[in-house]
C-alpha positions as CSV (number, residue, x, y, z in Angstrom):
1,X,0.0,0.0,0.0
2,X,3.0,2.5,0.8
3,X,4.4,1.9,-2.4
4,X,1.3,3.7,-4.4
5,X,-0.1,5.6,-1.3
6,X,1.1,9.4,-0.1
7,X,2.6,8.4,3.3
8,X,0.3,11.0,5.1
9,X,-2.4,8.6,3.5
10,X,-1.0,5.7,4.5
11,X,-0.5,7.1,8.3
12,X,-4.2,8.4,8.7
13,X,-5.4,4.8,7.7
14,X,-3.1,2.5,10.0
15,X,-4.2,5.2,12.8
16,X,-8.3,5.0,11.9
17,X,-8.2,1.0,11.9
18,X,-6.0,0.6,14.7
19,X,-9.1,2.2,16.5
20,X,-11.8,0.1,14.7
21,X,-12.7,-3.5,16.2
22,X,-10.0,-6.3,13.9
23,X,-9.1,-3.2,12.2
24,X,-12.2,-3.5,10.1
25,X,-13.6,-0.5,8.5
26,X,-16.7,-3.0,8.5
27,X,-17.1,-3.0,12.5
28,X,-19.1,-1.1,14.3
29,X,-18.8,1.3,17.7
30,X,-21.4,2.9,19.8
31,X,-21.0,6.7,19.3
32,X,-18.7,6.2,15.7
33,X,-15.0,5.5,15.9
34,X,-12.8,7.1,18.6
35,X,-10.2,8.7,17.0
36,X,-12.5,10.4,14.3
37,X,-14.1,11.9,17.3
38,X,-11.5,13.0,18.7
39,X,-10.6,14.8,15.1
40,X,-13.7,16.4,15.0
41,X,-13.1,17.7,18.9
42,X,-9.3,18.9,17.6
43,X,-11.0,20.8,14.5
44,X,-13.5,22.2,16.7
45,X,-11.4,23.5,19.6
46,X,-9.2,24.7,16.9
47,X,-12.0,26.2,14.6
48,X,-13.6,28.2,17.5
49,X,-10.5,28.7,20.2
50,X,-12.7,26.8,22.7
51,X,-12.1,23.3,24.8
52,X,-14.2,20.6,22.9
53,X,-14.5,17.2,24.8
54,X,-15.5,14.1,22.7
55,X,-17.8,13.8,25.2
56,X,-20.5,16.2,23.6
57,X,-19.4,14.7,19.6
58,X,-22.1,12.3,18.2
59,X,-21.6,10.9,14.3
60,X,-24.3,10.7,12.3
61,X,-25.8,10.3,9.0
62,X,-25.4,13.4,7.7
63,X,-27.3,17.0,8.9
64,X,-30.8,15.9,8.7
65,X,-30.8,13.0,10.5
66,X,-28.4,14.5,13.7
67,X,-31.5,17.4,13.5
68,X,-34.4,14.4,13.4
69,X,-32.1,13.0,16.5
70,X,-32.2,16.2,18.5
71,X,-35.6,16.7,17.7
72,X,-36.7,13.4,19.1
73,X,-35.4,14.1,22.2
74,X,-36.1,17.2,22.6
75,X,-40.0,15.9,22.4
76,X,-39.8,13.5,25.1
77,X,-40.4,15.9,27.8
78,X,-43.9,15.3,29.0
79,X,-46.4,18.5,28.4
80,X,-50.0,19.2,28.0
81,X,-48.9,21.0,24.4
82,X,-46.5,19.9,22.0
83,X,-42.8,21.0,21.9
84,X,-42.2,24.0,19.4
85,X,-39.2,25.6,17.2
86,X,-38.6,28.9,15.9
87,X,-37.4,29.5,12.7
88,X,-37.2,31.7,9.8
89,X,-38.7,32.9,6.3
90,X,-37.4,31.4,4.0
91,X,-36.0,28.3,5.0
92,X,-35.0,25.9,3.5
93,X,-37.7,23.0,2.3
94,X,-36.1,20.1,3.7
95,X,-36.3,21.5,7.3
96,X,-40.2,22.1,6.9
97,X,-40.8,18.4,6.0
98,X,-38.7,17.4,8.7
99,X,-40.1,19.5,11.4
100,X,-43.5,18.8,10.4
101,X,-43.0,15.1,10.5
102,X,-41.4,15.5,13.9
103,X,-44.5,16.6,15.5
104,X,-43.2,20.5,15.9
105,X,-45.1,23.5,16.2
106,X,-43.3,25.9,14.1
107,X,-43.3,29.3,15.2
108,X,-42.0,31.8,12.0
109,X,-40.9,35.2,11.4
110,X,-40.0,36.6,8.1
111,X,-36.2,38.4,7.4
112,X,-35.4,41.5,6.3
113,X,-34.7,41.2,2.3
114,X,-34.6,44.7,1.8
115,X,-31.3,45.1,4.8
116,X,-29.6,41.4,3.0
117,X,-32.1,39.2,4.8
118,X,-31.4,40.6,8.5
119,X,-32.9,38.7,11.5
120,X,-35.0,41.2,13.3
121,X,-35.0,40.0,16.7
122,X,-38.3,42.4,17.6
123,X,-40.2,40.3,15.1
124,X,-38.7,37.0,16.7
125,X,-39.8,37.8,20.0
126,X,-43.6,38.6,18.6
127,X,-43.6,34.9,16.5
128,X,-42.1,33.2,19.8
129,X,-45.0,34.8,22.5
130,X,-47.6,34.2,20.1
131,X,-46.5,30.6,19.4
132,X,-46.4,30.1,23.0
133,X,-50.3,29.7,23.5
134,X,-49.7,26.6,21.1
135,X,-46.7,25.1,22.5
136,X,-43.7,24.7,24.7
137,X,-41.0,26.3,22.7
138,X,-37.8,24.5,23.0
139,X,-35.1,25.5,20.1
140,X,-34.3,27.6,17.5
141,X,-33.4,26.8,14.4
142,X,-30.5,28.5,12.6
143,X,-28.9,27.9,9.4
144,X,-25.7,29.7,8.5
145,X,-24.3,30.4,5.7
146,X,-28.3,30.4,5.3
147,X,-30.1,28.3,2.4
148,X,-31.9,29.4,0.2
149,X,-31.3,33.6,1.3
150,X,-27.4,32.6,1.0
151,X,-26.0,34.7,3.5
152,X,-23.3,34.9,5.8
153,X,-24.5,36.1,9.2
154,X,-22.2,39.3,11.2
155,X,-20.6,38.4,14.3
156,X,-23.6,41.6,15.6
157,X,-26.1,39.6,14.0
158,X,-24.9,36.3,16.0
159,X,-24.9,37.8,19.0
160,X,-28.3,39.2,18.8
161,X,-29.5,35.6,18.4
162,X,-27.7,34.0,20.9
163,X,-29.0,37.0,23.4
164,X,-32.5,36.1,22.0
165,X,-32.0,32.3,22.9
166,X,-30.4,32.6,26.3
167,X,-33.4,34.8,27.3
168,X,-36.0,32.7,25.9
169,X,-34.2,29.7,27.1
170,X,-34.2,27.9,23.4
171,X,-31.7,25.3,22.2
172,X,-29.7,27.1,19.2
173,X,-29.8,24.4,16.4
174,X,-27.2,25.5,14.4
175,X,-27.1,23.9,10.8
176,X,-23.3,25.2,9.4
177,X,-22.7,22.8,6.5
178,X,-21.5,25.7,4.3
179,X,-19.0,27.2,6.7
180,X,-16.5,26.9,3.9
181,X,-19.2,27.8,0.8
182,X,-18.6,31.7,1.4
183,X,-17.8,33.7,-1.8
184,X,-16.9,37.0,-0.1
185,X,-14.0,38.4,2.0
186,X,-16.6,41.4,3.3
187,X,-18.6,38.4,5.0
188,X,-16.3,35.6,6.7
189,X,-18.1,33.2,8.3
190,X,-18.3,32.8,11.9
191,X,-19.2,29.6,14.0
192,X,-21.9,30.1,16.8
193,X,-19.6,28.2,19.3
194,X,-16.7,30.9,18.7
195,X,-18.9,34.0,19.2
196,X,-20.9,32.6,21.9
197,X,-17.8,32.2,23.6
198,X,-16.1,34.9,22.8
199,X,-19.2,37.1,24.5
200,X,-18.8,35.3,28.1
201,X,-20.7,34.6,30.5
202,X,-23.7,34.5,31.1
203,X,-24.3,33.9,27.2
204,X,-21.2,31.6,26.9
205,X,-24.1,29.5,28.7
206,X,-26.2,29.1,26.1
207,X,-27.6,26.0,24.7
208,X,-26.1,25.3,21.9
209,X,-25.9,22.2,19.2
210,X,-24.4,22.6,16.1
211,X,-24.1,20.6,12.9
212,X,-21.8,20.0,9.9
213,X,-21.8,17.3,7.3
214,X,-19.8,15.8,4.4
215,X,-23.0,16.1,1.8
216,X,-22.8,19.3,0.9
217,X,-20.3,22.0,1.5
218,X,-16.9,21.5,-0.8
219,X,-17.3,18.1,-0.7
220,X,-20.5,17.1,-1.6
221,X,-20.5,13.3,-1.2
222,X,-24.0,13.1,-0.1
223,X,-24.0,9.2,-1.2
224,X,-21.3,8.6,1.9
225,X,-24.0,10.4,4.6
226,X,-21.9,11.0,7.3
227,X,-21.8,14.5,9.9
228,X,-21.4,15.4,13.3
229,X,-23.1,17.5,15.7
230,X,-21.5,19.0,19.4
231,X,-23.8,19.4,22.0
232,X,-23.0,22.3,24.6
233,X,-24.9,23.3,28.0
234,X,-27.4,20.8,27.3
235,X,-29.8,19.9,29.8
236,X,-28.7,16.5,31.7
237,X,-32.2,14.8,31.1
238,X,-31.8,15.6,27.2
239,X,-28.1,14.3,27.5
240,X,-29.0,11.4,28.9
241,X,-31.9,11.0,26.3
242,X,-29.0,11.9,23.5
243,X,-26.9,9.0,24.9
244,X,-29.7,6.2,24.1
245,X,-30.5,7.3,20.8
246,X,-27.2,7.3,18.7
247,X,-27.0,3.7,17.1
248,X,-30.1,4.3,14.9
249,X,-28.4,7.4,13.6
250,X,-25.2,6.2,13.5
251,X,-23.3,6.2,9.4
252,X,-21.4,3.0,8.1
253,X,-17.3,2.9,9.3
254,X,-16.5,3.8,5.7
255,X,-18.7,6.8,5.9
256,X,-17.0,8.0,9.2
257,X,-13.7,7.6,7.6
258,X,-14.6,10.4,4.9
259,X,-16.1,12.7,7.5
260,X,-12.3,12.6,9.1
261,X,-11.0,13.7,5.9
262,X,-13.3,16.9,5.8
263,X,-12.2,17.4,9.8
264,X,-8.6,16.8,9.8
265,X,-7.4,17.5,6.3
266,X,-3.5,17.0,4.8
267,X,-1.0,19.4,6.9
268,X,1.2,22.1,5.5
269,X,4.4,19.7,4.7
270,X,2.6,16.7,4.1
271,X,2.6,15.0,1.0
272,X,-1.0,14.9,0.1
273,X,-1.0,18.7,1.0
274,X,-0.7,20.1,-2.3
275,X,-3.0,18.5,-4.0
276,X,-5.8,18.6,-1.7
277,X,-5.8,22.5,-1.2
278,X,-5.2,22.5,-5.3
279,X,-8.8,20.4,-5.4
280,X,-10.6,22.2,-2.5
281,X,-9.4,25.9,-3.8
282,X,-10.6,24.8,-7.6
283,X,-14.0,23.6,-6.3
284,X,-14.8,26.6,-3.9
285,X,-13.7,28.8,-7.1
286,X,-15.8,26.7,-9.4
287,X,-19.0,27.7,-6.9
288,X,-18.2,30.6,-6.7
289,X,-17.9,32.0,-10.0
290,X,-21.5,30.3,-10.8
291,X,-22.6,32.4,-7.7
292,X,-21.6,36.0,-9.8
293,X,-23.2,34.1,-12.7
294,X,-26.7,33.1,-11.1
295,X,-26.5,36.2,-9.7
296,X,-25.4,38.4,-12.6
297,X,-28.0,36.5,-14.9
298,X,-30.6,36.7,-12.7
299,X,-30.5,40.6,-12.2
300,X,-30.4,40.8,-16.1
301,X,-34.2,39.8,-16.4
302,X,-36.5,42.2,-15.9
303,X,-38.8,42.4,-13.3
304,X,-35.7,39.6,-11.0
305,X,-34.1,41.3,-8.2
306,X,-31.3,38.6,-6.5
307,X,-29.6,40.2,-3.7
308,X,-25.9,39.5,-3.2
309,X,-25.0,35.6,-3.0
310,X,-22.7,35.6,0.0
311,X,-22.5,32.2,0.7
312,X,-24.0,28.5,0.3
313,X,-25.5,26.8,-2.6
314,X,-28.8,28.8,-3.9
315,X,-29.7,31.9,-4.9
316,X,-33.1,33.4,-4.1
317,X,-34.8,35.9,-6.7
318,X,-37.6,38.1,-6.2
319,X,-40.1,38.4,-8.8
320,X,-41.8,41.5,-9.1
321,X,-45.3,40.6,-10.6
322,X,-46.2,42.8,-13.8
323,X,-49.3,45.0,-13.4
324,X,-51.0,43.4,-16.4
325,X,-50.5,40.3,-14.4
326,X,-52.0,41.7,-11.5
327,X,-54.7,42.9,-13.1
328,X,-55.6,39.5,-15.2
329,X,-55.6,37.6,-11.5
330,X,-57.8,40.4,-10.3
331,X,-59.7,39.6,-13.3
332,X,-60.3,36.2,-12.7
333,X,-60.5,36.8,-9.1
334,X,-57.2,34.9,-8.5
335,X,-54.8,35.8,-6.3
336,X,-51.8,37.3,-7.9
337,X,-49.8,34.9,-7.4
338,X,-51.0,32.8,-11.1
339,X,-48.2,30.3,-12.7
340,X,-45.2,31.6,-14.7
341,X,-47.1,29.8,-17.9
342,X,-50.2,32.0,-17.7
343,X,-48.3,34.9,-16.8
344,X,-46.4,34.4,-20.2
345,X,-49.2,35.1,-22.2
346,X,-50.6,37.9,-21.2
């Protein structure tokens, strides 16, 4: 294997199957593979200047289903009304599905398009007391670099949120699969770990899980499903709860070993070195060149508006509706909201 293997390669192997049961990437162990953990702990602490024990590191298959995890837990707690989330407009469409297969009450607010999709934390506080007569609001669910508004949130606009989550007592779900999909040096991105930290106590506090996967992002090998989550400040009951759930959730061995090479990637002086950060810089180039293009083209049509693509994979256009339209839906005592195809041929 050395002979047609980079020896960093070959080093990162032997030390993964020396951790896996008859050094079989076919084995299985509760709570994923040791020393992949511990990676992810080392790329967090690292990441976010902040102690990260393995401890609070659960492998899983991917984003969607750590989220499905925490949100099964989080429902357990026994309550005349059913547990609730807070999230924003727009969000993206996989979330709705999931929360509403979960059993949630959803509790929404819309952001600020015209100020580059802002979270107005006035109109969060008004969606969470009114949702409140309908549930027990328990988290709040976050996505940044966001999908589909694709932007990268301010460290102001972070600590706004984790204020609003400490006060209200909510679980920050935060969803950062695109922390490295950002396509502007005005915007970097910053984890909520490393500013919730950084703003001490008593927000340092806060509950907090985050999540990251190997699906999307500069990888994008969604057929491999593997991600992580780190769970902070949680409540020992939900711990506990977290503890018991992790084998259903839990990714193949081979699917664990990829996630490590998104965590702990080739070191400066390593023989593989070169060529990954030749791959990952071509790729995050690639993306973001179609990002000015989606953008560019879209802005060209008349009657599009796309605001700035930050970050992430989408772009989200708003289409002003035509008058004539308007008037046509009025017409036929539609809303005016008719299909692209009627709209056409007016």
């Amino acid at each position: 294997m050395s002979d047609h293997m980079p020896e960093d390669v070959v080093e990162r192997t032997m030390e993964i199957l020396e951790h896996c049961p008859k050094g079989s990437v076919g084995s299985v162990i509760v709570r994923g593979n040791p020393v992949i953990r511990q990676h992810i702990a080392d790329y967090i602490s690292q990441r976010d200047l902040v102690e990260t024990s393995t401890e609070n590191i659960w492998i899983t298959g991917g984003v969607l289903p750590g989220v499905s995890m925490v949100l099964d837990v989080l429902k357990r707690r026994p309550s005349a009304m059913p547990p609730g989330i807070i999230t924003c407009v727009p969000q993206c469409m996989g979330y709705a599905t999931l929360l509403e297969d979960q059993g949630f009450c959803v509790a929404c607010y819309y952001l600020d398009e015209d100020r580059d999709w802002v979270h107005n934390t006035s109109d969060m506080q008004k969606a969470l007391d009114a949702a409140k007569s309908r549930c027990v609001p328990r988290c709040f669910l976050l996505v940044n670099p966001a999908n589909p508004p694709s932007t990268v949130m301010s460290e102001c606009q972070l600590q706004e949120i984790i204020r609003f989550a400490y006060k209200n007592q909510l679980i920050i779900l935060a969803d950062e699969i695109f922390e490295f999909n950002v396509y502007t040096t005005n915007h970097p991105f910053h984890s909520v770990r490393k500013v919730m930290n950084s703003m001490g106590a008593p927000y340092s506090g806060t509950q907090l899980v985050t999540f990251n996967s190997i699906s999307k992002g500069f990888t994008a090998e969604v057929g491999l499903q593997a991600g992580y989550f780190e769970a902070i400040n949680i409540n020992r009951v939900d711990q506990a709860n977290l503890e018991h759930a992790t084998m259903e959730y839990l990714p193949p061995m081979l699917s664990q070993v990829a996630l490590d090479c998104m965590i702990k990637p080739p070191r400066p002086g390593g023989a593989s070195y070169e060529l990954y950060t030749k791959e990952k810089s071509l790729i995050l180039d690639s993306l973001a060149e179609r990002a000015r293009l989606a953008e560019e083209r879209l802005n060209a049509i008349d009657g599009i508006h796309c605001s700035r693509v930050q970050g992430s994979m989408a772009a989200y256009p708003r289409v002003t509706i035509p008058v004539r339209a308007i008037e046509e839906a009025e017409r036929r005592e539609m809303e005016a909201d008719i299909d692209c195809l009627e709209v056409s041929r007016l």
